[in-house]
VOTORZA-593014 format. One line per 2 residues: their letters; for each residue y, x, z of C-alpha. Coordinates in Angstrom, 3 decimals. Example, Ala and Ser with C-alpha at 12.3 -4.5 7.8 and 13.67 -1.06 7.14 Angstrom:
// residues 2
AS = -4.500 12.300 7.800 ~ -1.060 13.670 7.140
END
This chain:
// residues 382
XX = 0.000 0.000 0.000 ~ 2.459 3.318 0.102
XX = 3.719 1.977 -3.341 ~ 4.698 -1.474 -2.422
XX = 8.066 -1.958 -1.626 ~ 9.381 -4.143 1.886
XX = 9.986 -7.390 0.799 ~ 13.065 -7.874 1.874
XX = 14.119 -4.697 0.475 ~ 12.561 -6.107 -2.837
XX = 15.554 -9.147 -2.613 ~ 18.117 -6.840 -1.533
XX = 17.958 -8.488 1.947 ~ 17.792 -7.585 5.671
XX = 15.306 -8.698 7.995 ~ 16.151 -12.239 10.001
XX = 17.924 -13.779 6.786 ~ 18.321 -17.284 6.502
XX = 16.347 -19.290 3.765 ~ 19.245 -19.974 2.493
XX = 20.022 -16.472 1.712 ~ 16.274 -15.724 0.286
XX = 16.660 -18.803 -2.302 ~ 20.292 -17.460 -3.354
XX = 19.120 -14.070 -3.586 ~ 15.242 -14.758 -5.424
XX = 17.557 -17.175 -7.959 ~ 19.520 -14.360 -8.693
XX = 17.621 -11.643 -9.562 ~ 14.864 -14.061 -11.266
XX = 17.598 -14.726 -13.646 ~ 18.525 -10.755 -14.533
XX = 14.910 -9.769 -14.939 ~ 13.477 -12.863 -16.582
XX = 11.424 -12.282 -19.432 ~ 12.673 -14.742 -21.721
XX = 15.854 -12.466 -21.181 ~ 13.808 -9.625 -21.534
XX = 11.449 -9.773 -24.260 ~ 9.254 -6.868 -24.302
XX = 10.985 -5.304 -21.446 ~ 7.403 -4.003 -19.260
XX = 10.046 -2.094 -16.431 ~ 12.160 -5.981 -16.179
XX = 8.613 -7.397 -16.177 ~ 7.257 -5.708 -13.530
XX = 10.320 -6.384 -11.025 ~ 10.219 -10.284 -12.378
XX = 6.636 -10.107 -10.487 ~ 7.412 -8.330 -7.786
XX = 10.829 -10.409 -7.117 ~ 7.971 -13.497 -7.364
XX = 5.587 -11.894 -4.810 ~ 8.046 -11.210 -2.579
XX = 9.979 -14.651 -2.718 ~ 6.299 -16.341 -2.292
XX = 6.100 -14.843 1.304 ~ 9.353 -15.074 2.335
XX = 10.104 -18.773 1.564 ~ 7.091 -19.515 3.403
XX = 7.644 -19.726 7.261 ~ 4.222 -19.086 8.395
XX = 3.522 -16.713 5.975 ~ 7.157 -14.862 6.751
XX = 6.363 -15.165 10.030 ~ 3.005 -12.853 9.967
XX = 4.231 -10.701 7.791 ~ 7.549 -10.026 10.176
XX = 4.973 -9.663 12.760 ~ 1.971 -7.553 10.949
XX = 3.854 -6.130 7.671 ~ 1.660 -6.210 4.988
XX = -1.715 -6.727 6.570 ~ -0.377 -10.180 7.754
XX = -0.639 -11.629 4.165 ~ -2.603 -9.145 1.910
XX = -5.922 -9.249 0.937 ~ -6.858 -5.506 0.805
XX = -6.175 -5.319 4.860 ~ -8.706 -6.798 7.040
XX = -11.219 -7.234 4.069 ~ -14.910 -7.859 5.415
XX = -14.319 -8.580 8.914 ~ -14.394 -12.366 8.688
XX = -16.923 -14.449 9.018 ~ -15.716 -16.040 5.584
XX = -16.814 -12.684 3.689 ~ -13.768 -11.051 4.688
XX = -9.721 -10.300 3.158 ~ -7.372 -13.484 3.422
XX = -5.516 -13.621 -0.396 ~ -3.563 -15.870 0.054
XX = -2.475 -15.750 3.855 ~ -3.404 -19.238 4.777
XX = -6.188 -19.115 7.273 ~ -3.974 -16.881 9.812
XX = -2.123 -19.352 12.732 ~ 0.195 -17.443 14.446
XX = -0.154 -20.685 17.153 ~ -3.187 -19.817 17.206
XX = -3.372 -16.205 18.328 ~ -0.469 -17.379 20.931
XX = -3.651 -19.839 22.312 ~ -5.983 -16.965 22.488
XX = -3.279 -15.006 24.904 ~ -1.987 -17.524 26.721
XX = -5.080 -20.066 26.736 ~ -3.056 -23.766 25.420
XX = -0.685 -23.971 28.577 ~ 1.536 -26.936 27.824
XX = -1.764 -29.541 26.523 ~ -1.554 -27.902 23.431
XX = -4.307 -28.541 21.243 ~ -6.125 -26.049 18.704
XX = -5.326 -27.122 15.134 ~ -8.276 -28.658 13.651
XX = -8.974 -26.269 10.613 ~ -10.955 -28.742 8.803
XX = -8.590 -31.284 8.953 ~ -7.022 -32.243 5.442
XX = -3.747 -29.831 4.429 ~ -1.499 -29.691 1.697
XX = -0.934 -26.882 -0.375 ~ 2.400 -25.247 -0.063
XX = 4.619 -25.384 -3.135 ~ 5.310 -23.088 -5.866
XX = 8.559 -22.144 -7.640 ~ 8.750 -20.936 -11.169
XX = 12.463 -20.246 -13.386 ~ 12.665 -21.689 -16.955
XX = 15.488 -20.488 -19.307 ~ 16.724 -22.816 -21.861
XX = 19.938 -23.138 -24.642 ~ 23.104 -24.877 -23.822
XX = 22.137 -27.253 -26.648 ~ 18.922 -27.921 -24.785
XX = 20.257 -28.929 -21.680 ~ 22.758 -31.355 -23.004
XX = 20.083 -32.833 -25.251 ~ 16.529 -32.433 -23.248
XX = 13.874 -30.875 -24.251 ~ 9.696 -30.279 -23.561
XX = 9.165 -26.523 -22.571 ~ 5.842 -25.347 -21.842
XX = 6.183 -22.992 -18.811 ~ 2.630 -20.625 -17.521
XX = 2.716 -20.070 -13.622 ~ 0.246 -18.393 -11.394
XX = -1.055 -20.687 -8.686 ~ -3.777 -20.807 -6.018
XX = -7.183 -23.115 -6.812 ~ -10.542 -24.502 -4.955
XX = -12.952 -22.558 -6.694 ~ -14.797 -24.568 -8.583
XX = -17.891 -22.450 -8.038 ~ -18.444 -23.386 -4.442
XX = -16.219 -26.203 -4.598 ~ -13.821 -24.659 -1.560
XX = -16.403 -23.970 0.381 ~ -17.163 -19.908 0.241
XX = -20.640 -20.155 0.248 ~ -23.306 -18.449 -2.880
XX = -24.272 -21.534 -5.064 ~ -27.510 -22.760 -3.214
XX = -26.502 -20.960 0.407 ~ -26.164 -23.277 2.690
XX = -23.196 -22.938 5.331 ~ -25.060 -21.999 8.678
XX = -23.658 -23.622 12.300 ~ -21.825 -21.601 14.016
XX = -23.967 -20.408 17.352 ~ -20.294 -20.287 19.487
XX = -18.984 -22.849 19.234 ~ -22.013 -25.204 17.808
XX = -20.057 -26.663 14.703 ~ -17.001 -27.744 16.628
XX = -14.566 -25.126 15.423 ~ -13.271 -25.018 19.068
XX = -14.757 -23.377 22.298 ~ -13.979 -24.326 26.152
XX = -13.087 -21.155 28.741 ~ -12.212 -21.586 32.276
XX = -8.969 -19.094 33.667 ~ -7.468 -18.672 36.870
XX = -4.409 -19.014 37.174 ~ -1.484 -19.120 39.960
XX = -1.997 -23.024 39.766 ~ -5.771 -23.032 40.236
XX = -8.390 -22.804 37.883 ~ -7.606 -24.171 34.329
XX = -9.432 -24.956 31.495 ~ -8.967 -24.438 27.986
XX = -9.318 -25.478 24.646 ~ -8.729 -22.591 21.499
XX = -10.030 -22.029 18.059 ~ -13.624 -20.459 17.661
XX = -13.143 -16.920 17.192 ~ -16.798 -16.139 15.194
XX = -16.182 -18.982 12.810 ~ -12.043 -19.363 13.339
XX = -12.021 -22.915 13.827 ~ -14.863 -23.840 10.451
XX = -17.860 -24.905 12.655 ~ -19.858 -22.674 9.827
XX = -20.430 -19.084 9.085 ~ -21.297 -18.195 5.831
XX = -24.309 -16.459 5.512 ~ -24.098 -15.359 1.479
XX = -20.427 -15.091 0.073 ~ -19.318 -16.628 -3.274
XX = -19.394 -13.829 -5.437 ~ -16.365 -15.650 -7.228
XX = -13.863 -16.272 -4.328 ~ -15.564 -13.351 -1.971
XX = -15.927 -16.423 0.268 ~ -12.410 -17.385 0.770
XX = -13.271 -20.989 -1.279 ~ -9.711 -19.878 -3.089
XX = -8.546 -18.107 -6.752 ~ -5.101 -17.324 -8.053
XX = -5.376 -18.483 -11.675 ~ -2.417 -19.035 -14.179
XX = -1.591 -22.566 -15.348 ~ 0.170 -23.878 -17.745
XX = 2.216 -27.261 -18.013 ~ 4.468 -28.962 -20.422
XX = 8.100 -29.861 -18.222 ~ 10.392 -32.703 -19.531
XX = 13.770 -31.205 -19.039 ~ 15.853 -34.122 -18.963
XX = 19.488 -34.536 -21.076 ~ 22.783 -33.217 -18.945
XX = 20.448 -31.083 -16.433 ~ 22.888 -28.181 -15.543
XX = 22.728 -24.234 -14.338 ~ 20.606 -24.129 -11.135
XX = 19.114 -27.315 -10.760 ~ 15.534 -27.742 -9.895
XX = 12.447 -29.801 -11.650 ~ 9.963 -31.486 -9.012
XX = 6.255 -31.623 -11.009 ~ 4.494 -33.211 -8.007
XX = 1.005 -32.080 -7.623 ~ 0.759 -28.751 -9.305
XX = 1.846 -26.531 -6.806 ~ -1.172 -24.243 -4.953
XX = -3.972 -26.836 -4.331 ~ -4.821 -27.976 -0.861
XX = -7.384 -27.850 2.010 ~ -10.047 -29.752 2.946
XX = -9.298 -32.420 0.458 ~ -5.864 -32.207 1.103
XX = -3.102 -32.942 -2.203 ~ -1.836 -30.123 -3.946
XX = 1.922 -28.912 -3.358 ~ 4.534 -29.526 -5.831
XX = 5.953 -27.163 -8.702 ~ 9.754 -26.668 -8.439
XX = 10.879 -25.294 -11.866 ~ 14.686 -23.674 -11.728
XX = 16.778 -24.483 -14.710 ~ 18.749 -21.618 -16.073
XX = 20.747 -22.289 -19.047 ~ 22.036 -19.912 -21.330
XX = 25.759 -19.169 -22.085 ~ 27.139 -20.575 -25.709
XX = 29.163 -18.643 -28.495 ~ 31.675 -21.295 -28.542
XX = 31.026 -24.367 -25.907 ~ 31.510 -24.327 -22.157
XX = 30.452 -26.852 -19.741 ~ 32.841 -28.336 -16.678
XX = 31.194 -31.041 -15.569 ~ 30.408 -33.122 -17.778
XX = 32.713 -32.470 -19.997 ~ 32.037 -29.961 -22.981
XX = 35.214 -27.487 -23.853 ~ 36.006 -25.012 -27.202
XX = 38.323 -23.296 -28.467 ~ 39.951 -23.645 -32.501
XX = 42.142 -21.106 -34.190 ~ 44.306 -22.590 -37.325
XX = 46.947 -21.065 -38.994 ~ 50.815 -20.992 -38.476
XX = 51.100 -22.823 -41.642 ~ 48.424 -25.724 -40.365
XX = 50.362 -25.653 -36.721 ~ 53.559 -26.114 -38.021
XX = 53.085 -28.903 -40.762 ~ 49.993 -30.897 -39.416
XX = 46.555 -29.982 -41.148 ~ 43.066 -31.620 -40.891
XX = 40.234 -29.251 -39.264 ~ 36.535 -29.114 -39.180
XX = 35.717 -29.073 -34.910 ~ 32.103 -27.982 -33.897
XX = 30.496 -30.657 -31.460 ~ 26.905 -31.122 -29.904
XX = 25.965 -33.524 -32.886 ~ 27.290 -31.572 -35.130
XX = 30.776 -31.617 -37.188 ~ 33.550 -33.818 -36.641
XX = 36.972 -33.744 -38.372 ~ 40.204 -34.476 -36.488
XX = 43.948 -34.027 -37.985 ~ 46.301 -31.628 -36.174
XX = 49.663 -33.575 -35.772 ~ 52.878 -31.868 -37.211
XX = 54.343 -28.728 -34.642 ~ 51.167 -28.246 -32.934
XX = 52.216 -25.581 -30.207 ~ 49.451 -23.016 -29.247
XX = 47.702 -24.288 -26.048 ~ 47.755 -27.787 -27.132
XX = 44.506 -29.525 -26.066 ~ 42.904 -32.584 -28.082
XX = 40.211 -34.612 -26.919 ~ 37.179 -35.941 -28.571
XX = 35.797 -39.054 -27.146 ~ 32.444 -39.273 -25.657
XX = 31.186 -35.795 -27.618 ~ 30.411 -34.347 -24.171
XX = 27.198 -33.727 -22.137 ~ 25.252 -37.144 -20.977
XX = 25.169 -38.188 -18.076 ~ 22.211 -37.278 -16.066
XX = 19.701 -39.890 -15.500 ~ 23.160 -42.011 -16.065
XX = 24.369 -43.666 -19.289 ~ 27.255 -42.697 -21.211
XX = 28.820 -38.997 -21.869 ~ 31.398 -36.840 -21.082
XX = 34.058 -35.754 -23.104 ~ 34.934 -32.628 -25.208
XX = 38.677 -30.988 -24.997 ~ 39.458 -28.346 -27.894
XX = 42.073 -25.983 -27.081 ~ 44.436 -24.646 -30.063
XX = 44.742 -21.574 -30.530 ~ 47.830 -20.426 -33.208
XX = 46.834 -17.030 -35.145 ~ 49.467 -15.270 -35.601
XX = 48.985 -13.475 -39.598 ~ 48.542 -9.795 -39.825
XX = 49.049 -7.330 -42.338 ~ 51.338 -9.258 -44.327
XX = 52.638 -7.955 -47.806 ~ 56.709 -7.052 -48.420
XX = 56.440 -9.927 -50.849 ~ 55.224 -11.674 -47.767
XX = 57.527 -10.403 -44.756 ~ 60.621 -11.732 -47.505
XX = 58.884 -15.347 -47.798 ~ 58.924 -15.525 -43.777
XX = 62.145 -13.924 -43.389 ~ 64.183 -16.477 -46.439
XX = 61.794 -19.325 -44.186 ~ 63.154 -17.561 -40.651
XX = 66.624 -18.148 -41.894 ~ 67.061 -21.724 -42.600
XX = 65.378 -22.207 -39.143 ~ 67.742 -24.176 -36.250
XX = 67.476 -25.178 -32.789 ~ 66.177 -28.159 -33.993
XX = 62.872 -25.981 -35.332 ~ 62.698 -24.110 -32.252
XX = 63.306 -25.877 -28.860 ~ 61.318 -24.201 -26.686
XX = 63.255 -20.951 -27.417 ~ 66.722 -22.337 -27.563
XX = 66.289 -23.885 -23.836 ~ 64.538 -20.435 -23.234
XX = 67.702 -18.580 -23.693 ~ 70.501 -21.023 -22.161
XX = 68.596 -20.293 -18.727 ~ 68.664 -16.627 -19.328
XX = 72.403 -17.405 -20.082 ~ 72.844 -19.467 -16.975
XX = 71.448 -16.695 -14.852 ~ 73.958 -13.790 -15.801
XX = 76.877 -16.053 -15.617 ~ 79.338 -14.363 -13.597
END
C-alpha cells in the first residue's frame, strides 16, 4: 500500500472535513480529470479513479469512520485477508461495525442491542459524473454512462459458500449470530449481549469459500445504463436512477445511482437562468442606418431587424428562444448584445469617404458626445 496516496490528500483535503467540503471538492476535480475531457489521457485517467476511490470512502460515514480509525486496513481488501471466518479480506468495507467493536469493549452498557447482521440492508449509493453539450442540456438527451458497482454474486447467490458446500452452524454462538457473557461491574454483575466473534454475527461459518467472491458473497463489476437527461437540467445538478446503486444485504434493495451533470461551455451562448445570452457584431454602416441580421438560437436561425442608430451595447430580446423550463412548461428568453465593429485598415480612398461623411455630421448625429462635452465644459467653468 506504500503507493497509495491518503485519501484526503487525494481531494486536496484535511482530515475532520465536513461532507460538504468532500462533495465540493470530489465535484471539482471529477470535472478537470474526466475522461470525456480527456480522451486518451491514461495520467488524467488514472487520477479520475483514484479521485473515485477516494470519494467512495469518504462520503460514506461508516466507511470514513474506519478508515479515520484503521487507515487503509479499515476498508481494503488486501489487509486482514484470510482471517475471517467468511474466507477472509473485506472488499468492500461493509461487514466492519465500528458499534460493534465499541460492544466488544464496553459489553452493550446503555440496553444496546447487537445489530442483527442478517437482517435485510440497503446498499449504499453510488455517484458517477456525466459530461454533456450546452445544446444537450437545453434540449435533453439519452446518454449511456458505464459505472463500477458492487453485486450478490450470482455464483453463491450472496452467500460465500463453494456451489454444493453447505454453510456449517456456528459452534459459538449455535446459529444465533449473538453470544451472552456475564461482567462485573461497579453496579453488580451484568450481562451482555454482542455479536459472535467466530462467525461475526452470520450464525454460519463457511467451511469451502466461493472461489468467485473468496467468500465475501460480493463482486465489483461495471454496469452500464442508459440516463434520460431531462430538457433545462443545468451545471451541477444531480440524476437519481433508483435502484442501481451497490446492491444490498440479505435481500435488502439496492442503493440509488446519483449521476452529476456537467455541461460544457458554448462558443457563442451563455446560460443565466433560464435565460440564454449572445453576443452579434454588425457593422458601423448596419448600426447607423438599421440593417436586418441573421441571430444564432437553440432551434436554429432567426432573423431580427436592427432599428436605425443602434448604439453598441444595445440589447434585443428574442421571445421564448431560451432554455425550458425544467420539468415546467414554457422557456426562457434569449438577450443578444450588439456589438459595433469598428473597420480597420481602411484605404485613403476610404479615410476621404468617412472624413467628407464626418463633416456634414451635427449634434443632432451625435448626442451622446455633444452632452459629453457641455459637462466637461461645466466642470472647468471658472
Amino acid at each position: 500500500m506504500a503507493d497509495k496516496r491518503d485519501y484526503y490528500e487525494v481531494l486536496g483535503l484535511q482530515k475532520g472535513a465536513s461532507e460538504d467540503e468532500i462533495k465540493k471538492a470530489f465535484r471539482k476535480q471529477a470535472k478537470q480529470y474526466h475522461p470525456d475531457l480527456n480522451p486518451g489521457n491514461k495520467e488524467a485517467e488514472a487520477k479520475f479513479k483514484e479521485i473515485n476511490e477516494a470519494y467512495e470512502v469518504l462520503s460514506d460515514k461508516d466507511k470514513r469512520s474506519r478508515y479515520d480509525r484503521f487507515g487503509f486496513a479499515g476498508v481494503d481488501p488486501n489487509y486482514g485477508a484470510g482471517s475471517t471466518a467468511y474466507g477472509g479480506g473485506n472488499p468492500f468495507g461493509q461487514d466492519i461495525d465500528i458499534g460493534d467493536i465499541f460492544n466488544s469493549f464496553f459489553g452493550g452498557f446503555g440496553g444496546r442491542s447487537p445489530k442483527n447482521q442478517n437482517a435485510p440492508r440497503k446498499g449504499s449509493d453510488v455517484e458517477v459524473s456525466v459530461t454533456i453539450t450546452f445544446e444537450e442540456a437545453a434540449k435533453g438527451c439519452k446518454k449511456e454512462i458505464t459505472y463500477q458497482s458492487v453485486e450478490t454474486c450470482k455464483d453463491c447467490k450472496g452467500t460465500g459458500a463453494a456451489e454444493g458446500n453447505n454453510l456449517k452452524t456456528c459452534p459459538d454462538c449455535h446459529g444465533t449470530g449473538t453470544v451472552t457473557a456475564q461482567k462485573r461491574t461497579p453496579f453488580g454483575v451484568v450481562q451482555t449481549s454482542q455479536s459472535c466473534e467466530k462467525c461475526r454475527g452470520k450464525g454460519k461459518i463457511i467451511e469451502k469459500p466461493c472461489p468467485k467472491c473468496s467468500g465475501v458473497g460480493r463482486i465489483r463489476s461495471s454496469r452500464t445504463v442508459t440516463v434520460t437527461v431531462p430538457a433545462g437540467i443545468s451545471q451541477d445538478q444531480i440524476l437519481n436512477i433508483t435502484g442501481h446503486g451497490n446492491s444490498g444485504y440479505n435481500g435488502g434493495p439496492s442503493g440509488d445511482l446519483h449521476v452529476y451533470v456537467n455541461v460544457k461551455k458554448h462558443d457563442i451562448f451563455e446560460r443565466k437562468g433560464d435565460d440564454v445570452w449572445c453576443e452579434i457584431p454588425i457593422t458601423f454602416t448596419q448600426a447607423a442606418i438599421g440593417h436586418e441580421v441573421v441571430v444564432p438560437t437553440l432551434d436554429g436561425k432567426a432573423s431580427y431587424t436592427v432599428h436605425p442608430g443602434t448604439q453598441p451595447g444595445d440589447i434585443f430580446k428574442l421571445k421564448g428562444k431560451g432554455i425550458p423550463h425544467l420539468n415546467s412548461r414554457g422557456r426562457g428568453d434569449q438577450y443578444v448584445k450588439v456589438t459595433v465593429e469598428v473597420p480597420r485598415n481602411l484605404t485613403e480612398e476610404q479615410k476621404k469617404i468617412l472624413a467628407q461623411f464626418d463633416k456634414t455630421c451635427t449634434t443632432k448625429n451625435y448626442q451622446k458626445r455633444s452632452g459629453f462635452f457641455d459637462k466637461v465644459k461645466n466642470l472647468f467653468k471658472d
